[in-house]
C-alpha positions in Angstrom: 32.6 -2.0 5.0 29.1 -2.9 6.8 27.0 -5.2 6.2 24.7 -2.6 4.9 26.9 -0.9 2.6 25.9 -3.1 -0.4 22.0 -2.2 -0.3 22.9 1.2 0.1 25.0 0.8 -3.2 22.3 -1.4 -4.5 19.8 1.4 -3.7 22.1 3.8 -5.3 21.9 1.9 -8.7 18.6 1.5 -9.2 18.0 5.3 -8.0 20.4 6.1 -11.3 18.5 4.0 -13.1 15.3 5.1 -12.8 16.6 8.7 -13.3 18.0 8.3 -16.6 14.6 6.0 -17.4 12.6 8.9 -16.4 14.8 11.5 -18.8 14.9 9.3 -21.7 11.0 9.0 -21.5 11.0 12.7 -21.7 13.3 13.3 -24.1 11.3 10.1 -26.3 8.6 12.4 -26.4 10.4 15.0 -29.2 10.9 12.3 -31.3 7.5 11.0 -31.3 5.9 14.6 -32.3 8.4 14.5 -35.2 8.2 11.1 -36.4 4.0 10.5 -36.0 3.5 14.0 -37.6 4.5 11.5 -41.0 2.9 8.2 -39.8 -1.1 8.6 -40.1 -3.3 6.7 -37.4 -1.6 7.3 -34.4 -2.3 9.8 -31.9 0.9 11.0 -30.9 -0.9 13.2 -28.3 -1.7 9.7 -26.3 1.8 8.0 -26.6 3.1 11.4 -25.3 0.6 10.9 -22.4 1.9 7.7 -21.7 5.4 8.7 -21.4 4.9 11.3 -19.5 2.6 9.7 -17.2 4.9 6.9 -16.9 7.9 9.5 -16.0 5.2 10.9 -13.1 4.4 7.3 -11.7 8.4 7.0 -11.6 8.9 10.4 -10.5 6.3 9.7 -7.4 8.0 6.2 -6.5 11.4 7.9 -6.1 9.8 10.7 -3.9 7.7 8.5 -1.5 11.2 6.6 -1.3 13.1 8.4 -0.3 11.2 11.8 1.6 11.3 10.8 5.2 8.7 13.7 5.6 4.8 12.6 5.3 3.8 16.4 4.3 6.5 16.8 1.9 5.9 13.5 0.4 1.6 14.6 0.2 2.4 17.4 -1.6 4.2 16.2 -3.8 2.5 13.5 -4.8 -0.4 16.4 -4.7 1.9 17.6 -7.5 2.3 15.0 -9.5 -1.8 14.5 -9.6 -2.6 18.1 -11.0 0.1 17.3 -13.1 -1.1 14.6 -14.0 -4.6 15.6 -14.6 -3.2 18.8 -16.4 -2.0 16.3 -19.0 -5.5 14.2 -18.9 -7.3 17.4 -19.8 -4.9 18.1 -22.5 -5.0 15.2 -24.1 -8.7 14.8 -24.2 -9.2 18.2 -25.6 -6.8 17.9 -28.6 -7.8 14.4 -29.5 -11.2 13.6 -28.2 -13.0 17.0 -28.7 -13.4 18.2 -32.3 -12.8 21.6 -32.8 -15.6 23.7 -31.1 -18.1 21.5 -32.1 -19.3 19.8 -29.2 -19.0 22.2 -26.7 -20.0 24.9 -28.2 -22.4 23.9 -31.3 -24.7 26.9 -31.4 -21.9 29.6 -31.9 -21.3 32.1 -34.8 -18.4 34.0 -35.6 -19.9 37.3 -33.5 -19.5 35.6 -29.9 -16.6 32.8 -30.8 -14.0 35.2 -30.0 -15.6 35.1 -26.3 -15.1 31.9 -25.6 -11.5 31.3 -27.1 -10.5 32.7 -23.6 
C-alpha cells in the first residue's frame, strides 16, 4: 500500500460520514413537524430551515470537494442558493407574514381569489 492510501481511506470516512449527517438531518425534519405541532412556542418552520440549510451547506462542501470541474461545481452551488433562498422565502411567508394582512390589507372577498395565484 502507498503512502497515500490512508488519506484516501481517511477521505473516504468522513465522505460517509457526512452523508449519513446530511440524511439524518433530513429525515429529523418529520419528526420535528410531528412533535412541535404538540409543543406551543416553537416555530417548527425555522428548526426545519435550519436543518435543511445545514444539509445544503454540507451538501455544497462535498460538491466543491470533490468536482474537479469549476462550471459544474458553479452550478451547483447556483443550486444549492435558489435552493436555498426557495426555503428563505418559505419560511418567512409561513411564519413572518400573517395571513394576507400585510400584503394585501385593502382586499375584500370579490378580488382575493385573484391574488391567491
Amino acid at each position: 500500500m502507498s503512502a497515500g492510501g490512508g488519506e484516501v481511506f481517511e477521505e473516504n470516512k468522513k465522505t460517509i460520514f457526512l452523508d449519513w449527517v446530511c440524511i439524518f438531518l433530513i429525515i429529523m425534519s418529520g419528526p420535528v413537524r410531528v412533535l412541535f405541532n404538540v409543543i406551543p412556542g416553537y416555530s417548527r418552520n425555522i428548526i426545519i430551515f435550519l436543518l435543511y440549510t445545514s444539509a445544503l451547506f454540507i451538501w455544497i462542501s462535498q460538491v466543491k470537494r470533490r468536482l474537479l470541474q469549476n462550471e459544474e461545481c458553479k452550478f451547483l452551488s447556483g443550486v444549492a442558493a435558489l435552493m436555498l433562498f426557495l426555503m428563505a422565502v418559505r419560511t418567512i411567508k409561513f411564519d413572518f407574514l400573517p395571513s394576507g394582512d400585510v400584503i394585501f390589507p385593502f382586499t375584500d372577498a370579490s378580488t382575493e381569489w385573484f391574488y391567491s395565484y
